[in-house]
Biotite code that builds the C-alpha atoms (Angstrom):
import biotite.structure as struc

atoms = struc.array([
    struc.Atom([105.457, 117.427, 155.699], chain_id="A", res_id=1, res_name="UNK", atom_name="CA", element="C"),
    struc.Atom([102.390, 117.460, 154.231], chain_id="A", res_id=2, res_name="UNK", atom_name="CA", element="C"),
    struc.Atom([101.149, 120.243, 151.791], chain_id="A", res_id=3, res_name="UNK", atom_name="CA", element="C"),
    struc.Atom([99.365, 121.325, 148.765], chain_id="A", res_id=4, res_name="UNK", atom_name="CA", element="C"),
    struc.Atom([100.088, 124.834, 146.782], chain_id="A", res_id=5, res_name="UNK", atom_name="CA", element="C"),
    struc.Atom([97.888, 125.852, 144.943], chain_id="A", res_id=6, res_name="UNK", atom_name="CA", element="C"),
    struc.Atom([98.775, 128.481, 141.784], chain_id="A", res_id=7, res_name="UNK", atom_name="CA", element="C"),
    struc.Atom([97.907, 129.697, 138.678], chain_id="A", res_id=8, res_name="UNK", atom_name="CA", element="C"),
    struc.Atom([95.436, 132.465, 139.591], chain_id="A", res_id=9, res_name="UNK", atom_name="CA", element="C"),
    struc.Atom([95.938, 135.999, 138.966], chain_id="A", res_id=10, res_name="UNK", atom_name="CA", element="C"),
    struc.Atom([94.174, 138.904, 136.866], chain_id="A", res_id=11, res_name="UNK", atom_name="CA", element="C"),
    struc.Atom([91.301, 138.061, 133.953], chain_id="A", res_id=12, res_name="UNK", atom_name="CA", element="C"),
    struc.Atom([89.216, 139.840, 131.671], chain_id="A", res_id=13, res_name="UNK", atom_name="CA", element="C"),
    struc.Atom([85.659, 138.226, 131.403], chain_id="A", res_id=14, res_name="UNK", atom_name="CA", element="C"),
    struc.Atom([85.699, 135.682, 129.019], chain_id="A", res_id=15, res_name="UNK", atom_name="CA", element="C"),
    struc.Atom([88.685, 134.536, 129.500], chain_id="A", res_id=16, res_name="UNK", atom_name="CA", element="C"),
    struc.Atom([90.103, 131.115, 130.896], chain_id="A", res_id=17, res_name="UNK", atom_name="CA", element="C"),
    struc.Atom([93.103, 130.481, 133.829], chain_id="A", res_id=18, res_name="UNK", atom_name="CA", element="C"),
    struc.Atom([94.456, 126.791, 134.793], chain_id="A", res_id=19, res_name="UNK", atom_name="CA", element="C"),
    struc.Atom([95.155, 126.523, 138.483], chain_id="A", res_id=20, res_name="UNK", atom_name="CA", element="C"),
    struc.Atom([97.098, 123.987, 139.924], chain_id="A", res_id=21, res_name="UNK", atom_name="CA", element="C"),
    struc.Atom([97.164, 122.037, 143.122], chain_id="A", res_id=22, res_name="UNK", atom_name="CA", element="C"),
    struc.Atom([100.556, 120.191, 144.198], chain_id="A", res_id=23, res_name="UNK", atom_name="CA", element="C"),
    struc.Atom([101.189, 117.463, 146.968], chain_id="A", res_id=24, res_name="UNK", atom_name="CA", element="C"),
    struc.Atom([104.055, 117.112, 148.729], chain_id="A", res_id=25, res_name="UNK", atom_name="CA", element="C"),
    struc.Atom([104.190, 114.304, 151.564], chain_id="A", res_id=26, res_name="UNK", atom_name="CA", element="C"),
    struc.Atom([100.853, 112.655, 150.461], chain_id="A", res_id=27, res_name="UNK", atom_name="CA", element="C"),
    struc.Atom([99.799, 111.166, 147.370], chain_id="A", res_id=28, res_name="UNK", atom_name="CA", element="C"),
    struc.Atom([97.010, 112.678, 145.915], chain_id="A", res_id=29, res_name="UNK", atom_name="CA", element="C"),
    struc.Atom([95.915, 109.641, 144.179], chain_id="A", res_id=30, res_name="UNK", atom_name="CA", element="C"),
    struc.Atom([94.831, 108.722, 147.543], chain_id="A", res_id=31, res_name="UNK", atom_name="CA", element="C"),
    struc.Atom([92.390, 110.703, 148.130], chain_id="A", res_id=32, res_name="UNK", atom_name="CA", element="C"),
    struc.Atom([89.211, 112.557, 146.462], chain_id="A", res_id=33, res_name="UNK", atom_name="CA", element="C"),
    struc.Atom([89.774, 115.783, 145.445], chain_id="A", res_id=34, res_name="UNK", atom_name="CA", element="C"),
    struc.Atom([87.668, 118.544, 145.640], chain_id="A", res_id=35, res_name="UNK", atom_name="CA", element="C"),
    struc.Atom([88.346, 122.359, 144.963], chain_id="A", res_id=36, res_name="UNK", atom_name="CA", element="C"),
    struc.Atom([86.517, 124.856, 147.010], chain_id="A", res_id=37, res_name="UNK", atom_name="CA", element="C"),
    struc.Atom([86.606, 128.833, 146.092], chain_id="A", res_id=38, res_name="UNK", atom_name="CA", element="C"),
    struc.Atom([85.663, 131.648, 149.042], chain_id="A", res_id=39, res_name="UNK", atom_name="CA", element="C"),
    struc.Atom([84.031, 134.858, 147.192], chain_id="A", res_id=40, res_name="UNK", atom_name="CA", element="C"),
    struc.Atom([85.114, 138.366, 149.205], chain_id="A", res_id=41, res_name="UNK", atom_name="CA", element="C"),
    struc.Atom([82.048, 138.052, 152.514], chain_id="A", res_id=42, res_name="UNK", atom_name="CA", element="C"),
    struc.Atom([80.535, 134.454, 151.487], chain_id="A", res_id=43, res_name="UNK", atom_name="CA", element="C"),
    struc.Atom([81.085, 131.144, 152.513], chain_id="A", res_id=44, res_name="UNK", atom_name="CA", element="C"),
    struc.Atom([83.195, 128.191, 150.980], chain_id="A", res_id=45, res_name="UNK", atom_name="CA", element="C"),
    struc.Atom([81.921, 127.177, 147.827], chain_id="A", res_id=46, res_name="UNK", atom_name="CA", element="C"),
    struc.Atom([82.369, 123.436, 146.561], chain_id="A", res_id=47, res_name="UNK", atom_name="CA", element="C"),
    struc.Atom([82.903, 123.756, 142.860], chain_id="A", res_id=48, res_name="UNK", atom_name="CA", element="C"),
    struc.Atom([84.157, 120.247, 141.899], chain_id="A", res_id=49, res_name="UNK", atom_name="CA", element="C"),
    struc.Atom([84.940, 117.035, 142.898], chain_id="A", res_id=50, res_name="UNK", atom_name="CA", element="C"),
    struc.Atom([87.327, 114.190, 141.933], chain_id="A", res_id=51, res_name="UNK", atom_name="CA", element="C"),
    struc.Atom([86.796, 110.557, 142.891], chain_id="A", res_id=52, res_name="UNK", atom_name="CA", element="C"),
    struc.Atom([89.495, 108.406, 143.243], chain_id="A", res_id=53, res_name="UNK", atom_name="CA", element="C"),
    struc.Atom([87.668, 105.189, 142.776], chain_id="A", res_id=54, res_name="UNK", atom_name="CA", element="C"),
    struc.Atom([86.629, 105.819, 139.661], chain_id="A", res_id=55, res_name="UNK", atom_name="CA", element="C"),
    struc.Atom([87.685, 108.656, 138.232], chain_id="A", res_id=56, res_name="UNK", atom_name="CA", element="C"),
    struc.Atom([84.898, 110.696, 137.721], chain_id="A", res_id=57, res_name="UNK", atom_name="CA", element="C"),
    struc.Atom([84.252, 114.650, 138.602], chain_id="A", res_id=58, res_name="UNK", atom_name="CA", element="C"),
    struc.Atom([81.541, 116.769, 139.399], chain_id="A", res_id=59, res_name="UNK", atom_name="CA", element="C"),
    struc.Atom([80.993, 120.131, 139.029], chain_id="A", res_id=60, res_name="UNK", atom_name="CA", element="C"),
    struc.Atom([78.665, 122.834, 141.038], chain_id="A", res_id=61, res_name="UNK", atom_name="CA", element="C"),
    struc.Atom([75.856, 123.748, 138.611], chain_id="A", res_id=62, res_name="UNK", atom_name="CA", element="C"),
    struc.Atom([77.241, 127.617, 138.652], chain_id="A", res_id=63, res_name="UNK", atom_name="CA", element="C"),
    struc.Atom([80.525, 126.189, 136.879], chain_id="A", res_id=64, res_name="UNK", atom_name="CA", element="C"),
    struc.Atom([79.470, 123.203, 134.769], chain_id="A", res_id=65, res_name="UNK", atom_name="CA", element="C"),
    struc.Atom([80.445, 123.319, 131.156], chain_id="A", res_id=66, res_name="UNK", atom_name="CA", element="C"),
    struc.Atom([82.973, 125.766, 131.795], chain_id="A", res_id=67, res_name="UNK", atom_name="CA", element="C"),
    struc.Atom([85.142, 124.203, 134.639], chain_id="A", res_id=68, res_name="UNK", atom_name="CA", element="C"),
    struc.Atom([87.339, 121.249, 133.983], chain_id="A", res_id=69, res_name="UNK", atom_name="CA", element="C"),
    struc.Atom([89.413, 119.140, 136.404], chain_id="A", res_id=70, res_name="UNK", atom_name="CA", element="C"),
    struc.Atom([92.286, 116.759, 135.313], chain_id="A", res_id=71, res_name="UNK", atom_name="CA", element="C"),
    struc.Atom([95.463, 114.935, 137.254], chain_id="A", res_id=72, res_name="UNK", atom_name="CA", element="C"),
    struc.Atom([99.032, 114.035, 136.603], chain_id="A", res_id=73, res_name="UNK", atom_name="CA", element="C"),
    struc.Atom([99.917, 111.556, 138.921], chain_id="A", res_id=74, res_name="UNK", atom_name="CA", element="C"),
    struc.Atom([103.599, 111.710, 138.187], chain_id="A", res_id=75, res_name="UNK", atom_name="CA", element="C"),
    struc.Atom([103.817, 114.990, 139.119], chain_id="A", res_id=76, res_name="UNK", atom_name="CA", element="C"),
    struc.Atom([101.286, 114.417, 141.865], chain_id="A", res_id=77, res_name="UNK", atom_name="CA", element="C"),
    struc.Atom([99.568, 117.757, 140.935], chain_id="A", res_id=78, res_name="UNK", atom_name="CA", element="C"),
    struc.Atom([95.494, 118.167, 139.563], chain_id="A", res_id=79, res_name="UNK", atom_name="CA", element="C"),
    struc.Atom([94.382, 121.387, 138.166], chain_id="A", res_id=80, res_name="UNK", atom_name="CA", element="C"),
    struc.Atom([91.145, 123.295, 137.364], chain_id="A", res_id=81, res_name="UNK", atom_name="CA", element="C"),
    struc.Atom([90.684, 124.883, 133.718], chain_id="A", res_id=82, res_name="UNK", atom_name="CA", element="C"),
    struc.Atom([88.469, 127.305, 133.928], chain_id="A", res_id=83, res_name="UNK", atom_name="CA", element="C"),
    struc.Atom([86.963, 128.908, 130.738], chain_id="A", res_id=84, res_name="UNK", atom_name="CA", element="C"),
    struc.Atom([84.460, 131.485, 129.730], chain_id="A", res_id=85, res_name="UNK", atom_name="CA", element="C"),
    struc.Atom([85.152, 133.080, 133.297], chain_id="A", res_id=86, res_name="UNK", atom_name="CA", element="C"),
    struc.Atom([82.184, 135.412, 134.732], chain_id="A", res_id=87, res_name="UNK", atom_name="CA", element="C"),
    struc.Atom([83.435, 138.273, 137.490], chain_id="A", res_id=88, res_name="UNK", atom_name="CA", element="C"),
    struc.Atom([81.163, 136.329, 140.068], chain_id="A", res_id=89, res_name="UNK", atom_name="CA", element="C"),
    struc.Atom([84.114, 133.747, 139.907], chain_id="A", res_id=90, res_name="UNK", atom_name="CA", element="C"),
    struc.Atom([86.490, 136.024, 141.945], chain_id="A", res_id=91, res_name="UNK", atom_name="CA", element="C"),
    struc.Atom([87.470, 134.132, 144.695], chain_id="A", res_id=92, res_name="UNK", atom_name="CA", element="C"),
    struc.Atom([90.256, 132.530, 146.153], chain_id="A", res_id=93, res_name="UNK", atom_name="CA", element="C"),
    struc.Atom([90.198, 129.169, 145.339], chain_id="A", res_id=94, res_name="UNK", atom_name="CA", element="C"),
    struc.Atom([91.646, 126.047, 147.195], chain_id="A", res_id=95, res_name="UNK", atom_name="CA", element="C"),
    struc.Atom([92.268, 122.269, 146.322], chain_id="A", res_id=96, res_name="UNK", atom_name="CA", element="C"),
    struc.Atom([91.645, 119.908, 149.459], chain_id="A", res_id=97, res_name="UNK", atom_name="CA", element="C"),
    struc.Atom([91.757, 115.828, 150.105], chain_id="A", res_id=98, res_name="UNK", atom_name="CA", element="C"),
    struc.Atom([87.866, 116.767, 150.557], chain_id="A", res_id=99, res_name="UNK", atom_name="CA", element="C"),
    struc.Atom([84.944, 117.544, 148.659], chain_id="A", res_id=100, res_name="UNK", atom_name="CA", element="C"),
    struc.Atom([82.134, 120.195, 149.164], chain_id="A", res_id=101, res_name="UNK", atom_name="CA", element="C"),
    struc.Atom([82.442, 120.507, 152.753], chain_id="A", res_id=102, res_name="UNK", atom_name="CA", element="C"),
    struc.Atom([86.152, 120.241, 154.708], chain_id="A", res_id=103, res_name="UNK", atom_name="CA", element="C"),
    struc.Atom([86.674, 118.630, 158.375], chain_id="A", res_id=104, res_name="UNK", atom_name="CA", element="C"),
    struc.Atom([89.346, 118.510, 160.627], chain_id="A", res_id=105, res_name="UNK", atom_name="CA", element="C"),
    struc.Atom([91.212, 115.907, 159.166], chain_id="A", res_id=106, res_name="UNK", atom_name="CA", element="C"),
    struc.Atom([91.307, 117.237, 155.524], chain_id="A", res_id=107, res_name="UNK", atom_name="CA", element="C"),
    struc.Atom([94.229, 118.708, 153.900], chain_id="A", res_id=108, res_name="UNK", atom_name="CA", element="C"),
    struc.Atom([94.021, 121.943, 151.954], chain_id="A", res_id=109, res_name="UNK", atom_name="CA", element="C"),
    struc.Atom([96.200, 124.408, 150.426], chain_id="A", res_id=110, res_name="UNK", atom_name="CA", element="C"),
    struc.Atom([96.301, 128.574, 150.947], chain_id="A", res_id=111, res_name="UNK", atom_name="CA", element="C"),
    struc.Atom([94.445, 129.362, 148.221], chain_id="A", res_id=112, res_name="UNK", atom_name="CA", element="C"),
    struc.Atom([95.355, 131.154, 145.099], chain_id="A", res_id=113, res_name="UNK", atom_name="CA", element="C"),
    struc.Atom([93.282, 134.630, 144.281], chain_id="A", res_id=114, res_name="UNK", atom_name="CA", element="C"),
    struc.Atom([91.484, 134.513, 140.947], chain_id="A", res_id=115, res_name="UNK", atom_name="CA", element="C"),
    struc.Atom([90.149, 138.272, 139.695], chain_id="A", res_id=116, res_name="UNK", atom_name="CA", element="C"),
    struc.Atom([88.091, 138.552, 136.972], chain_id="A", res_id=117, res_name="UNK", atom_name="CA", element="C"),
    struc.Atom([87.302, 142.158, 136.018], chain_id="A", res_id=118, res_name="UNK", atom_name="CA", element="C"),
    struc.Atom([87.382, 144.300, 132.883], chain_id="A", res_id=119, res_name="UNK", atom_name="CA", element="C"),
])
């Protein structure tokens, strides 16, 4: 079965940093690119990075560049998103998908994991 969980998010003062992370099961990441999207409370998707997987480079969304950092382990066939100096206009959930910046019907993605940044 294929899947991807995403987790790591929760509760953060502004300022402050969170790792999410973004496990496959039934696919190898590897794969594919990677991109991680994040849906703000009555706005659209967001693309906020994006992971090639032919040769290895990321980008970022301008609104998260410097402070947003993507990395993989493909033994544990899991990629996370270290986010630092958060702002409160980065509450959102935030997904990982076999997809970057926009997502189609044959794209895998996760549920999401709620990030909250508030004093």
């Amino acid at each position: 079965q294929v899947q991807l969980v995403e987790s790591g998010g929760g509760l953060v003062q502004p300022g402050g940093s969170l790792r999410l992370s973004c496990a496959a099961s039934g696919f190898t990441l590897d794969d594919y690119a990677i991109g991680w999207f994040r849906q703000a409370p009555g706005k659209g998707r967001e693309g906020v990075s994006c992971f090639s997987n032919r040769d290895g480079s990321t980008v970022y969304a301008d609104s998260v560049k410097g402070r947003f950092t993507f990395s993989r382990d493909n033994a544990k066939n899991t990629v996370y998103l270290r986010m630092d100096s958060l702002k409160p206009e980065a509450t959102a959930v935030y997904y990982c998908a076999t997809a970057c910046w926009e997502l189609g019907a044959g794209d895998y993605w996760g549920q999401g994991t709620q990030v909250t940044v508030s004093s």
